[in-house]
BAMARFI-339866 format. One record per residue: residue number from 1; x, y, z of N, C-alpha, C, O in turn; residue in one letter. Coordinates in steps of 0.1 Angstrom, whole numbers, padded with zeros to 4 digits. Example, Ala and Ser with C-alpha at 12.3 -4.5 7.8 and 13.67 -1.06 7.14 Angstrom:
residues 2
  nr   n.X   n.Y   n.Z  ca.X  ca.Y  ca.Z   c.X   c.Y   c.Z   o.X   o.Y   o.Z rest
   1  0132 -0057  0078  0123 -0045  0078  0132 -0033  0078  0142 -0033  0085    A
   2  0128 -0022  0071  0137 -0011  0071  0129  0000  0079  0134  0011  0080    S
This chain:
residues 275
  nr   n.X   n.Y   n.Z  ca.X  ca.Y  ca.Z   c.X   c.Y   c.Z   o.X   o.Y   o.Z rest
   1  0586  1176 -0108  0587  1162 -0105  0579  1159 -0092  0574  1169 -0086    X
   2  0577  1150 -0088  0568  1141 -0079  0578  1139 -0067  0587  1131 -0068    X
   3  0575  1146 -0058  0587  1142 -0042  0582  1131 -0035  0589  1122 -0032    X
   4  0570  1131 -0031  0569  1119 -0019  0569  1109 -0026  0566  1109 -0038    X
   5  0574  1097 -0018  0576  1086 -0015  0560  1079 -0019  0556  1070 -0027    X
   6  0555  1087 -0008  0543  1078 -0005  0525  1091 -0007  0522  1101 -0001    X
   7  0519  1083 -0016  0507  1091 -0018  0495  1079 -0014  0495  1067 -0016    X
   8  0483  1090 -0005  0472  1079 -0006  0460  1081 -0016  0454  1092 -0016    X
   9  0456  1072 -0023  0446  1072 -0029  0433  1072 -0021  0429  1065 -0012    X
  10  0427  1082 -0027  0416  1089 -0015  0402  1080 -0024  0405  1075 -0035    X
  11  0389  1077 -0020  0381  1074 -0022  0370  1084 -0025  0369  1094 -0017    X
  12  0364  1084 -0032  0354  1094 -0036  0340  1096 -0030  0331  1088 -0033    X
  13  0338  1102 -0024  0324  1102 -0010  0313  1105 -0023  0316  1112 -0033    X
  14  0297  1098 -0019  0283  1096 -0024  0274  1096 -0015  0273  1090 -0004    X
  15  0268  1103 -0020  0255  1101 -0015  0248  1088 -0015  0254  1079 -0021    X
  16  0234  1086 -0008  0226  1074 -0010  0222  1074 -0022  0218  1064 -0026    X
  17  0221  1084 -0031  0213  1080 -0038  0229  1077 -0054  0229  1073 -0066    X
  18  0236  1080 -0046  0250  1077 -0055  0257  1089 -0063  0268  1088 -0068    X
  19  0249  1100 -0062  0253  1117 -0065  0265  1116 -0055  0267  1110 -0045    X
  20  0273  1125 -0066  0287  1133 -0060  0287  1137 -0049  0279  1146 -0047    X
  21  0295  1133 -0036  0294  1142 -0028  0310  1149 -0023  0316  1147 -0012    X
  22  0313  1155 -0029  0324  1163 -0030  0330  1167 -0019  0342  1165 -0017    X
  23  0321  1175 -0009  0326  1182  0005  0326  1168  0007  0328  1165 -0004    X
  24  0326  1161  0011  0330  1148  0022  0339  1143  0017  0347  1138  0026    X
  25  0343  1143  0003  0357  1139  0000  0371  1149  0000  0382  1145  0001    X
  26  0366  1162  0001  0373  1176  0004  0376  1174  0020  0388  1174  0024    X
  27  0366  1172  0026  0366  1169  0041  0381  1159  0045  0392  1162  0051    X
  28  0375  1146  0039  0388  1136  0043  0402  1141  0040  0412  1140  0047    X
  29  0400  1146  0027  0417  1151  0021  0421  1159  0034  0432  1156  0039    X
  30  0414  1167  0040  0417  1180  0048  0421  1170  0063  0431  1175  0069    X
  31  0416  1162  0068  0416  1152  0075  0436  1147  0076  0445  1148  0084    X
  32  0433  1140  0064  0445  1135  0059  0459  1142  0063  0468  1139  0071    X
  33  0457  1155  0053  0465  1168  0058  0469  1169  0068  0481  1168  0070    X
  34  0458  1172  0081  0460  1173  0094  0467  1162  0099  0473  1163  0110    X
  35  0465  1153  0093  0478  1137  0100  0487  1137  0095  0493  1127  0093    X
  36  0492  1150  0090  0509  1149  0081  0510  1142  0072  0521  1136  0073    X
  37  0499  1138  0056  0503  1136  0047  0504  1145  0041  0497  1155  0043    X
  38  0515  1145  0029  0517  1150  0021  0512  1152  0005  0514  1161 -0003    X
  39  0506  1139  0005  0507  1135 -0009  0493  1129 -0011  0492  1119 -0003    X
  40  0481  1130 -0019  0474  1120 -0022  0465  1121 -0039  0465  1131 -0046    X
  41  0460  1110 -0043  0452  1106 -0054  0443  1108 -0053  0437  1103 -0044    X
  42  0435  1117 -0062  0421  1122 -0060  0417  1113 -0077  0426  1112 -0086    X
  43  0407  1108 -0078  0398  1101 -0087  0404  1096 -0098  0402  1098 -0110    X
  44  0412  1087 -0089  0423  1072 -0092  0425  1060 -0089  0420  1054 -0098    X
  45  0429  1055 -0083  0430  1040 -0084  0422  1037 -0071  0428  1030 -0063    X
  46  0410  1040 -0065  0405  1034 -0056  0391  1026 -0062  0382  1023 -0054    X
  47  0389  1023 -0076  0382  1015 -0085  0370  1023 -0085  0360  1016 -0083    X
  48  0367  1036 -0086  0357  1046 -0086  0359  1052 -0099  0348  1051 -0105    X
  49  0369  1059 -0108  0367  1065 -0117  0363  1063 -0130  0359  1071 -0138    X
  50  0365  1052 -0132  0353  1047 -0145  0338  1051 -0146  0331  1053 -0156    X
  51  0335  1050 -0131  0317  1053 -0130  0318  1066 -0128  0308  1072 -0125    X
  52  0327  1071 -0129  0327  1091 -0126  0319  1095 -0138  0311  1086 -0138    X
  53  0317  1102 -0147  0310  1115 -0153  0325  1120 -0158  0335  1119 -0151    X
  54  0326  1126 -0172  0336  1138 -0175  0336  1149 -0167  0346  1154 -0163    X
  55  0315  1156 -0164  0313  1165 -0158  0319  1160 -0144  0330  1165 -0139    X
  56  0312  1150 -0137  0320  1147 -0121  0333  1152 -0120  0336  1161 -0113    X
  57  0344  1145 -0130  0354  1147 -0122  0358  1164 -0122  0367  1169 -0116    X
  58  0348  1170 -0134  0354  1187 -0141  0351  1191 -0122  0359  1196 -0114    X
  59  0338  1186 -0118  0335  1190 -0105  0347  1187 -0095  0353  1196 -0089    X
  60  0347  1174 -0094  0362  1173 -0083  0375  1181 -0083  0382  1182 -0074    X
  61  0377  1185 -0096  0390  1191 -0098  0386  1207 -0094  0394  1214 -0087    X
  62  0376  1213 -0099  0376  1226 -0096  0372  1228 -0078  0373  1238 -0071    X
  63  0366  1217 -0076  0367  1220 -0060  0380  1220 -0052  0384  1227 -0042    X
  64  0386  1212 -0056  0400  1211 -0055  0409  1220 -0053  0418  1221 -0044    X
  65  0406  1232 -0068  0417  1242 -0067  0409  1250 -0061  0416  1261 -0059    X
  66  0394  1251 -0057  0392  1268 -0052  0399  1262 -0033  0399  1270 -0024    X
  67  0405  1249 -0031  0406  1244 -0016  0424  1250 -0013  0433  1242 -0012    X
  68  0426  1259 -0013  0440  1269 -0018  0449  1264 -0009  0461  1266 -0012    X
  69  0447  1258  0005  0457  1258  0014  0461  1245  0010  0473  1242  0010    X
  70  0450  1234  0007  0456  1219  0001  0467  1219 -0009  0478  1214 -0010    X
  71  0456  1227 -0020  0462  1224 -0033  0476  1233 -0034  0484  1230 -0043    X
  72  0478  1244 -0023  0488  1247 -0024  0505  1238 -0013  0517  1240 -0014    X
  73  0498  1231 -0005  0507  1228  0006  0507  1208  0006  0512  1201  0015    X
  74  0501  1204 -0003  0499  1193 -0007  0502  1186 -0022  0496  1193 -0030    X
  75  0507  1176 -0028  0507  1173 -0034  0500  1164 -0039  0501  1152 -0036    X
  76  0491  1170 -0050  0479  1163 -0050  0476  1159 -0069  0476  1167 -0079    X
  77  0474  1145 -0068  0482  1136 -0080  0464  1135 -0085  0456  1131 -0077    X
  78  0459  1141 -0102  0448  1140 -0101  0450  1126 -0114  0460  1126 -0122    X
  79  0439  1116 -0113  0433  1101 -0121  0432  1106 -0134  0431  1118 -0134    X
  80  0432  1101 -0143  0434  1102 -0156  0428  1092 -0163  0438  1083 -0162    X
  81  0415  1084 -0173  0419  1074 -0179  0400  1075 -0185  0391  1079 -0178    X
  82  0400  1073 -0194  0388  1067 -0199  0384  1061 -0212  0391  1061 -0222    X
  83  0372  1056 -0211  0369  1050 -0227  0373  1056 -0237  0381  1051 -0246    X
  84  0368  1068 -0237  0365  1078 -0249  0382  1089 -0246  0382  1096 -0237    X
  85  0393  1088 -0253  0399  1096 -0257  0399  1112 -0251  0404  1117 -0241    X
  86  0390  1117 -0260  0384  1132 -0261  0382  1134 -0248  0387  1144 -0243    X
  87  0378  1129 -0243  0372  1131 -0226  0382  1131 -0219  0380  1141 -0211    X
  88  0394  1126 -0218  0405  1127 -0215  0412  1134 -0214  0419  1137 -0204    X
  89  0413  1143 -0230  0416  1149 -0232  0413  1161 -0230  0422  1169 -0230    X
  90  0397  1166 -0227  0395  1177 -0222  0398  1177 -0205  0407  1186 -0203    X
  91  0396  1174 -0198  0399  1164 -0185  0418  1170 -0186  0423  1175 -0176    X
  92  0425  1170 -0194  0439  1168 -0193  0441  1182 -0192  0447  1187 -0182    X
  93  0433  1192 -0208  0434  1208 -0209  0430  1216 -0196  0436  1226 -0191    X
  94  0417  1207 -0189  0415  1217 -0178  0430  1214 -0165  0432  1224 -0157    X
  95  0435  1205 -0164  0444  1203 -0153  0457  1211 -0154  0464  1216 -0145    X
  96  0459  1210 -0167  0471  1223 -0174  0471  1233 -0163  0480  1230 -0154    X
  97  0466  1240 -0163  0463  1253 -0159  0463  1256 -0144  0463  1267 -0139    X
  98  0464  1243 -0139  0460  1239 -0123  0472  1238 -0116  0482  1238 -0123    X
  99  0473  1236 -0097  0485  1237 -0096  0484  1221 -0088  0490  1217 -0077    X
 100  0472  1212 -0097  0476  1202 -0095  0488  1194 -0100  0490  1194 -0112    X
 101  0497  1184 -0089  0514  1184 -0093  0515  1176 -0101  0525  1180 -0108    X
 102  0508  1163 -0107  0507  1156 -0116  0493  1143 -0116  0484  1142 -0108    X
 103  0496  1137 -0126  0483  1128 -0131  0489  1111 -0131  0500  1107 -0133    X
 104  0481  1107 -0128  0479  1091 -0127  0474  1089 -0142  0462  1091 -0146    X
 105  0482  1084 -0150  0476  1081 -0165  0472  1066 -0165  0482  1058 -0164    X
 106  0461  1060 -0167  0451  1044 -0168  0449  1046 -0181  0449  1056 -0188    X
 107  0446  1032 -0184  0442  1028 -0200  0430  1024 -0200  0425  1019 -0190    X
 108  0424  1027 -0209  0407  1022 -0207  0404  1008 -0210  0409  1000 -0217    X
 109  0392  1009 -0201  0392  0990 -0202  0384  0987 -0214  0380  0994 -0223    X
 110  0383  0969 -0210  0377  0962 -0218  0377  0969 -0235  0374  0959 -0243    X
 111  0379  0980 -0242  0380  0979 -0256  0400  0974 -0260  0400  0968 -0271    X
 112  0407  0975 -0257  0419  0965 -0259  0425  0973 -0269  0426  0969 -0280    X
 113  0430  0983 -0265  0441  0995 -0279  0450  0985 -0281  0453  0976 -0273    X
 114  0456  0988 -0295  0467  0976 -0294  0481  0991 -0292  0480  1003 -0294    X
 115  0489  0985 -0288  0501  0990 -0285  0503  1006 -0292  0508  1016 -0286    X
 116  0500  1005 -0300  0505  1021 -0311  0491  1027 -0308  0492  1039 -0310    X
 117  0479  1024 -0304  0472  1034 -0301  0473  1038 -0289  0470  1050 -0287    X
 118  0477  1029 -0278  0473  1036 -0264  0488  1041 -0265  0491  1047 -0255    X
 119  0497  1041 -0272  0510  1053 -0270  0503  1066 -0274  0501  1075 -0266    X
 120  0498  1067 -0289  0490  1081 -0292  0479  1088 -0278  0477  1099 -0275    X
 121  0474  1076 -0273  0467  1083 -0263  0476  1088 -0253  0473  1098 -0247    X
 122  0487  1082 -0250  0496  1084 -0238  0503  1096 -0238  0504  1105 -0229    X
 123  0507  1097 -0250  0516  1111 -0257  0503  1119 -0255  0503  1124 -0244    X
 124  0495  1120 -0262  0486  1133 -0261  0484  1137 -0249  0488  1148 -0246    X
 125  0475  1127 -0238  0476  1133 -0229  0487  1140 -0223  0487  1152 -0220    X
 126  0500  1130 -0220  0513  1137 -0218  0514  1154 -0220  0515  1162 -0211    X
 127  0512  1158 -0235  0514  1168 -0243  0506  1180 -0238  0510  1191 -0234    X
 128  0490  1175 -0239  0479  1185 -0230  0480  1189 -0217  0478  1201 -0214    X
 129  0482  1177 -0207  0485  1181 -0190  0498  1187 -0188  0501  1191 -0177    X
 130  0510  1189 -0199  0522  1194 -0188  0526  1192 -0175  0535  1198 -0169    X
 131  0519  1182 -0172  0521  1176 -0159  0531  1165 -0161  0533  1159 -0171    X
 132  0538  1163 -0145  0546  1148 -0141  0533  1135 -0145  0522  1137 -0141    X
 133  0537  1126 -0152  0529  1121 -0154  0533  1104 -0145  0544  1101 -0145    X
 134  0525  1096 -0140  0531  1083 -0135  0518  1073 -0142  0506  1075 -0140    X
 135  0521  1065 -0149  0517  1053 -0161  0513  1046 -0153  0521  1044 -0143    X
 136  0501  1041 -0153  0490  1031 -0142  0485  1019 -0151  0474  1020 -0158    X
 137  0492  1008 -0152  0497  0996 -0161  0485  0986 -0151  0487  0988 -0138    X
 138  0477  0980 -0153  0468  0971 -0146  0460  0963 -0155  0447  0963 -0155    X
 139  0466  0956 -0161  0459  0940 -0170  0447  0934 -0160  0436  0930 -0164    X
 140  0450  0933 -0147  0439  0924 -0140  0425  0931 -0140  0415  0925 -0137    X
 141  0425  0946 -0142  0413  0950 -0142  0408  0958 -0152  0396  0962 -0152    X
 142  0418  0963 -0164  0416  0969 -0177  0412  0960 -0187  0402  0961 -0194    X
 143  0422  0948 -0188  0424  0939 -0198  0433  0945 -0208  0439  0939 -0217    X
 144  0433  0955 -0206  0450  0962 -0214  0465  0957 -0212  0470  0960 -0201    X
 145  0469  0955 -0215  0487  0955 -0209  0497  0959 -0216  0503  0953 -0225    X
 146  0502  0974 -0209  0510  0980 -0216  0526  0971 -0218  0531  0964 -0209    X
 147  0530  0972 -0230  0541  0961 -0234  0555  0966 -0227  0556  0977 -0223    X
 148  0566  0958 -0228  0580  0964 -0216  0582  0974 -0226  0582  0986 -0223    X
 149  0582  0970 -0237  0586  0981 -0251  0583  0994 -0244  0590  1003 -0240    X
 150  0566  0992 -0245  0562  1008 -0242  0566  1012 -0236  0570  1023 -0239    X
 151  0569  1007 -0220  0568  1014 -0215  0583  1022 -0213  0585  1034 -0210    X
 152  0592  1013 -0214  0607  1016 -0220  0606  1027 -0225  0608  1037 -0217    X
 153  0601  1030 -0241  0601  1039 -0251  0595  1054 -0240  0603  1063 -0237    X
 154  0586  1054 -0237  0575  1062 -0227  0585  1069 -0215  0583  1080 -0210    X
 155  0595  1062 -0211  0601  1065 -0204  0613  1074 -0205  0619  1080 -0196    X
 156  0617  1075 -0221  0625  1086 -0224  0621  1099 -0225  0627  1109 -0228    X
 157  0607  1097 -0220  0599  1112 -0220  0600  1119 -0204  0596  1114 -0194    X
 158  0608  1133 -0204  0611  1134 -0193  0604  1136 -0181  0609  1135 -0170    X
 159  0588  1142 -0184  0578  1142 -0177  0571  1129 -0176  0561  1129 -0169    X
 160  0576  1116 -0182  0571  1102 -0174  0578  1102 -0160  0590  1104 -0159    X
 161  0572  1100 -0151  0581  1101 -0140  0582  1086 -0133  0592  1082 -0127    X
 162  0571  1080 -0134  0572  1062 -0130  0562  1057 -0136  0557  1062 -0146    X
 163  0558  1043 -0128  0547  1039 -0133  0543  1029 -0121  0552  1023 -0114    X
 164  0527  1028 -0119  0522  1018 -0109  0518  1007 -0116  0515  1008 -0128    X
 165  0518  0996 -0107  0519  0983 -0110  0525  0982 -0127  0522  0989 -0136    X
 166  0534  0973 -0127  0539  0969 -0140  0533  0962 -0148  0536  0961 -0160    X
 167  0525  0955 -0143  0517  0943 -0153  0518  0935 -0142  0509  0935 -0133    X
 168  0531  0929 -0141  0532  0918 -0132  0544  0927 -0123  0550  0936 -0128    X
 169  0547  0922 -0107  0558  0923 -0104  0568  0922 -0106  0575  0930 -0101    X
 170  0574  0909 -0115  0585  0905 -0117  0591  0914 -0131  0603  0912 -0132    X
 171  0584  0922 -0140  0586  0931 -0148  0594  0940 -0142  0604  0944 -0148    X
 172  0591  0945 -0130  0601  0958 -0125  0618  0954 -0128  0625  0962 -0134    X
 173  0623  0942 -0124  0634  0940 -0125  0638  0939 -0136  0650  0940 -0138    X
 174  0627  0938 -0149  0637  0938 -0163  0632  0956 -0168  0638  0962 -0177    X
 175  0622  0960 -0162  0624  0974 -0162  0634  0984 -0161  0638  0994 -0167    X
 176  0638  0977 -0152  0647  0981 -0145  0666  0985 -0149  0675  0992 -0144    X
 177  0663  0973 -0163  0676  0969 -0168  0678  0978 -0177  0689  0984 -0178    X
 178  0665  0978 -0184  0662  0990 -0196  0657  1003 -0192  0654  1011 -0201    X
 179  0656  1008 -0179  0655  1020 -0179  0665  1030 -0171  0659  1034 -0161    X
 180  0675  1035 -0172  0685  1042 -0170  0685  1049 -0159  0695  1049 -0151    X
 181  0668  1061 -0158  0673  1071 -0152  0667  1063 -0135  0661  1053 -0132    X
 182  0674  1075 -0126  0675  1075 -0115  0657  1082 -0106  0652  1079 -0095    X
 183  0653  1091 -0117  0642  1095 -0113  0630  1088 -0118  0619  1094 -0117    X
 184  0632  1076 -0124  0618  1072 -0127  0614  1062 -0116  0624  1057 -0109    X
 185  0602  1057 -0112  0602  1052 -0100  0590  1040 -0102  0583  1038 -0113    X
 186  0588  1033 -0092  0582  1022 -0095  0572  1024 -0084  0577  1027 -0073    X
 187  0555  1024 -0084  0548  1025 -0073  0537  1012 -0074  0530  1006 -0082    X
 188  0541  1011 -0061  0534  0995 -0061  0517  1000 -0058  0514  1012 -0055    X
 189  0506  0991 -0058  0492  0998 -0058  0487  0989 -0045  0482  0978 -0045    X
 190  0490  0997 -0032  0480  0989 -0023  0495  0983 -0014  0508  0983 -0016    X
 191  0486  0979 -0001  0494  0975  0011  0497  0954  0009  0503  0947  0017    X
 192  0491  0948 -0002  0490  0935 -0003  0502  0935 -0011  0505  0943 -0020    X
 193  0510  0923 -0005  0521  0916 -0010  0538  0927 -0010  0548  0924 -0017    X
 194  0537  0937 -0002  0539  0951 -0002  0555  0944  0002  0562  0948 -0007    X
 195  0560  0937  0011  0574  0935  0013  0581  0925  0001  0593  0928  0000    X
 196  0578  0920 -0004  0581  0912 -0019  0581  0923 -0026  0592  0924 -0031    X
 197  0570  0935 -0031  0573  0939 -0040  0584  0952 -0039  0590  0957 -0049    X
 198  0585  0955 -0028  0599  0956 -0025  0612  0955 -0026  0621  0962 -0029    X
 199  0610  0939 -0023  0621  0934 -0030  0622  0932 -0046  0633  0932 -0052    X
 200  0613  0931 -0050  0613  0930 -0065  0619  0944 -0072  0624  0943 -0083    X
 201  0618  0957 -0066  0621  0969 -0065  0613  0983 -0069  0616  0993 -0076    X
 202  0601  0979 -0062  0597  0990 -0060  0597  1000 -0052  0597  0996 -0040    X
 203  0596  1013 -0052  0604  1022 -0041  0594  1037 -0041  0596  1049 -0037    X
 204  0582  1030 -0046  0571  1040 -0039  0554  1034 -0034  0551  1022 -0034    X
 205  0549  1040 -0033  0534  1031 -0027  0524  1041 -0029  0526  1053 -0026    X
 206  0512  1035 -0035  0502  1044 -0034  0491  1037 -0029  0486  1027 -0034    X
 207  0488  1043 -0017  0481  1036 -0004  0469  1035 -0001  0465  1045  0003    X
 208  0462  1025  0000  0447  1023  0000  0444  1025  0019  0440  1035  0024    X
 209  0447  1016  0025  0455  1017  0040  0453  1028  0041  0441  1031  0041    X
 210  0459  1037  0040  0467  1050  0047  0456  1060  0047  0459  1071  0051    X
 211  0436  1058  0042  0430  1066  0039  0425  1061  0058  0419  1068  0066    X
 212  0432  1048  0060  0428  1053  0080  0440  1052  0089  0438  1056  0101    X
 213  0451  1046  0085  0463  1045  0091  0473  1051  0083  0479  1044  0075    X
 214  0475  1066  0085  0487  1070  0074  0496  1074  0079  0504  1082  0074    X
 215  0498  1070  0090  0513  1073  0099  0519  1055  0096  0527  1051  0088    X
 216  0511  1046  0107  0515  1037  0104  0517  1026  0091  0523  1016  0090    X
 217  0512  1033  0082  0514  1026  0068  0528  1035  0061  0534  1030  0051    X
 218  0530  1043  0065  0541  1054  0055  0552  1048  0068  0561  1044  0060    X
 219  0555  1045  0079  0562  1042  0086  0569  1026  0081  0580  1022  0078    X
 220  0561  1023  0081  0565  1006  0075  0570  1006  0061  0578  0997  0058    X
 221  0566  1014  0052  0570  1014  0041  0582  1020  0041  0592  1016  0034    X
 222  0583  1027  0047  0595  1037  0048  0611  1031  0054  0623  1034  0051    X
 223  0604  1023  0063  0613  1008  0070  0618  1001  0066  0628  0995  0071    X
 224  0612  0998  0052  0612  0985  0041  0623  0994  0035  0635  0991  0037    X
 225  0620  1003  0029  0629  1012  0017  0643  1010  0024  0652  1005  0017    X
 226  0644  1014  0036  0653  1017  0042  0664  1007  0049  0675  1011  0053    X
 227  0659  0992  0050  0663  0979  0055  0663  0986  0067  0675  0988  0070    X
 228  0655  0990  0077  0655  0991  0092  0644  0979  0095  0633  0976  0089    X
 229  0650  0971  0109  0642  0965  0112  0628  0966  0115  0624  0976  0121    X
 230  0619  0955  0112  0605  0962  0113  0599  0947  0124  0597  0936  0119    X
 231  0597  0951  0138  0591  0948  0154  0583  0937  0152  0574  0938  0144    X
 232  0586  0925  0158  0571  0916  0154  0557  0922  0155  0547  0920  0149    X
 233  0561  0936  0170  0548  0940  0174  0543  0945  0156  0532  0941  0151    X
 234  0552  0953  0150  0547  0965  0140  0539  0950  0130  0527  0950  0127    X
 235  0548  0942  0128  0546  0934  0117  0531  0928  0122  0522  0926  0113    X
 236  0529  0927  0134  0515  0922  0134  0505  0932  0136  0493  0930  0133    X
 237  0508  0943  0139  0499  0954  0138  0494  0959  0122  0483  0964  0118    X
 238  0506  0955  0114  0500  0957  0099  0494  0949  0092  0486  0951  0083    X
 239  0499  0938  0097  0489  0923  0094  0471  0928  0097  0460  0926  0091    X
 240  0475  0935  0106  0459  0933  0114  0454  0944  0103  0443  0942  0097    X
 241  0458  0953  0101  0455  0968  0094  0457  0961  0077  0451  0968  0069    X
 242  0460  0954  0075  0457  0948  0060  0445  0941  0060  0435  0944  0053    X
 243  0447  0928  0070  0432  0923  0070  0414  0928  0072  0402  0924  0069    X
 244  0421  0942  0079  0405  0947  0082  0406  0956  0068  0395  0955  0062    X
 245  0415  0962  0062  0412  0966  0048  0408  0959  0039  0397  0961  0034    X
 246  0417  0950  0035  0416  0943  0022  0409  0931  0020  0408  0926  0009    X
 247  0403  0925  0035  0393  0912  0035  0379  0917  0029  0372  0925  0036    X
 248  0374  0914  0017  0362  0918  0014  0367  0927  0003  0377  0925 -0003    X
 249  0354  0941  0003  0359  0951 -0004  0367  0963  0000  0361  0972  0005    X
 250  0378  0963 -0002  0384  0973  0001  0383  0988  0002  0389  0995  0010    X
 251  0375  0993 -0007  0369  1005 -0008  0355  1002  0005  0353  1009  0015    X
 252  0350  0994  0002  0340  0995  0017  0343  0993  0025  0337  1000  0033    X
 253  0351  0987  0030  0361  0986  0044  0362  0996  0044  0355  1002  0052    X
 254  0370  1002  0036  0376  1019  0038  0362  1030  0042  0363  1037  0053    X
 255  0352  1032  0035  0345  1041  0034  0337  1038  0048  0330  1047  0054    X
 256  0338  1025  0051  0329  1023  0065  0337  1025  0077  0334  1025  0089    X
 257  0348  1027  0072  0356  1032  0087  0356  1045  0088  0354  1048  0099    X
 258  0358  1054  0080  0361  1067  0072  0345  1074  0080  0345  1082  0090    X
 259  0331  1067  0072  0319  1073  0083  0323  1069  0096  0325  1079  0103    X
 260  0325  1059  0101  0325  1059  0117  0334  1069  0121  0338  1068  0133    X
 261  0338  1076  0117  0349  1084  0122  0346  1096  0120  0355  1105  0122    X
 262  0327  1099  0115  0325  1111  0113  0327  1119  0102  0323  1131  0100    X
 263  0332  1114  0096  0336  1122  0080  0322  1114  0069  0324  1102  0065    X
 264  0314  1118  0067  0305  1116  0056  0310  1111  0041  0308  1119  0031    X
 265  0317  1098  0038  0320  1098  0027  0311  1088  0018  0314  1085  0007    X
 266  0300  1084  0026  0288  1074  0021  0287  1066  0017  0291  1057  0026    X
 267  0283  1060  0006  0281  1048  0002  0295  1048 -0014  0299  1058 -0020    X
 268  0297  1035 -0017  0300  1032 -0030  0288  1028 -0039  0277  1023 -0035    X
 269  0292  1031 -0053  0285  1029 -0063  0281  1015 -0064  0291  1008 -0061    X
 270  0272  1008 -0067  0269  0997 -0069  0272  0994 -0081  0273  1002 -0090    X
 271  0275  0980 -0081  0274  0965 -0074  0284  0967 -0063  0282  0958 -0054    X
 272  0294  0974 -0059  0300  0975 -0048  0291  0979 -0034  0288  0991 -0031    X
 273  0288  0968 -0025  0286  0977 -0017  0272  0966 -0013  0268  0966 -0001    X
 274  0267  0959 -0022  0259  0952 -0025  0256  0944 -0013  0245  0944 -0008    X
 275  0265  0938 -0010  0264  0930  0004  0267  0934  0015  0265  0926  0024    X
């Protein structure tokens, strides 16, 4: 099973010319570490792994496991999701074997499975990674939308362990009705709208933020979970740490604070980045 609370989705470092650049993304994870996280997303929801390569990510993952002190003293959640099936699927066999802790499972965009296909895809993968698996539900940018049914049904599988974003927020609460166990969990995607969805009952976070503020973002969330009061100071200091993230593009925000800080994580893929 999946222990932390709170994982950050890491962004994938490039070159200028838009090639892989792996050690700079090995770099930040190691970074991260050293500030007492526990937990993060490697080539998942920071809107990078669609433009990945099958081969890319084969590359990110085996750099990963030859990195022994991470992959052994971190919990580290690897992306999962593509057009093509098969790709996935090989992508799933190589992770098997890994002592990566679990996968972020995405639906692929724009072709539109209807419901009984993207379960066959969901199960297979499920079946090949042997991993904790957590369901990455996002209509605003797949054009998919996994149904309450599914994800209900999906949830009797004991290796589903949650799922990020539900479609909409307000789904968690009827999720909620229909799903029994105690260990499935709800992870909200990102620091925007983060105390509402809270209340709506989500009770984990996977953190865009936290790739430059990961004390102070796991602190606040942690506050929220907990109904401890949270300081006008804190409340405006996260205000401030939202807006310099999320005004614009948020992966460039991120990546351009990330270089100023000496870590080489380069440019984003275009059209990001564009302006």
């Amino acid at each position: 099973m999946l222990q932390e609370t709170v994982h950050i989705a890491v962004p994938t470092g490039f070159f200028k010319d838009e090639s892989l650049n792996i050690q700079g993304t090995i770099e930040h994870i190691r970074y991260l570490y050293n500030q007492g996280v526990k937990s993060v997303l490697v080539c998942g929801s920071t809107g990078e792994q669609h433009s990945l390569t099958l081969k890319e990510k084969m590359e990110i993952l085996s750099h990963l496991v030859w990195e022994e002190e991470l992959i052994n003293r971190m919990e580290v959640i690897f992306g999962i999701s593509s057009i093509r099936q098969l790709e996935a699927e090989e992508l799933a066999k190589r992770i098997c074997n890994t002592k990566v802790a679990g996968l972020l499972l995405g639906y692929p965009p724009y072709i539109l499975p209807t419901q009984a296909e993207a379960m066959v895809y969901t199960k297979r993968i499920i079946n090949l990674s042997q991993k904790p698996i957590i369901l990455y539900n996002n209509p605003k940018r797949t054009g998919f939308d996994l149904s309450l049914e599914s994800v209900v049904q999906l949830s009797k599988i004991n290796s589903v362990v949650g799922i990020k974003e539900a479609g909409n927020k307000e789904r968690v609460g009827l999720l909620k009705k229909h799903i029994k166990r105690n260990n499935f969990h709800f992870y909200a995607g990102g620091e925007v709208e983060l105390e509402e969805k809270v209340l709506q009952g989500f009770n984990r976070l996977s953190s865009i933020a936290g790739n430059i503020f990961p004390i102070e973002c796991k602190e606040w969330f942690s506050k929220m979970l907990t109904n401890q009061e949270i300081t006008e100071q804190e409340q405006k200091k996260m205000k401030t740490i939202i807006e310099q993230v999320y005004q614009g593009s948020p992966l460039v925000n991120v990546k351009e604070t990330i270089n100023k800080r000496g870590i080489s994580l380069g440019i984003c893929r275009s059209p990001l980045g564009n302006v």
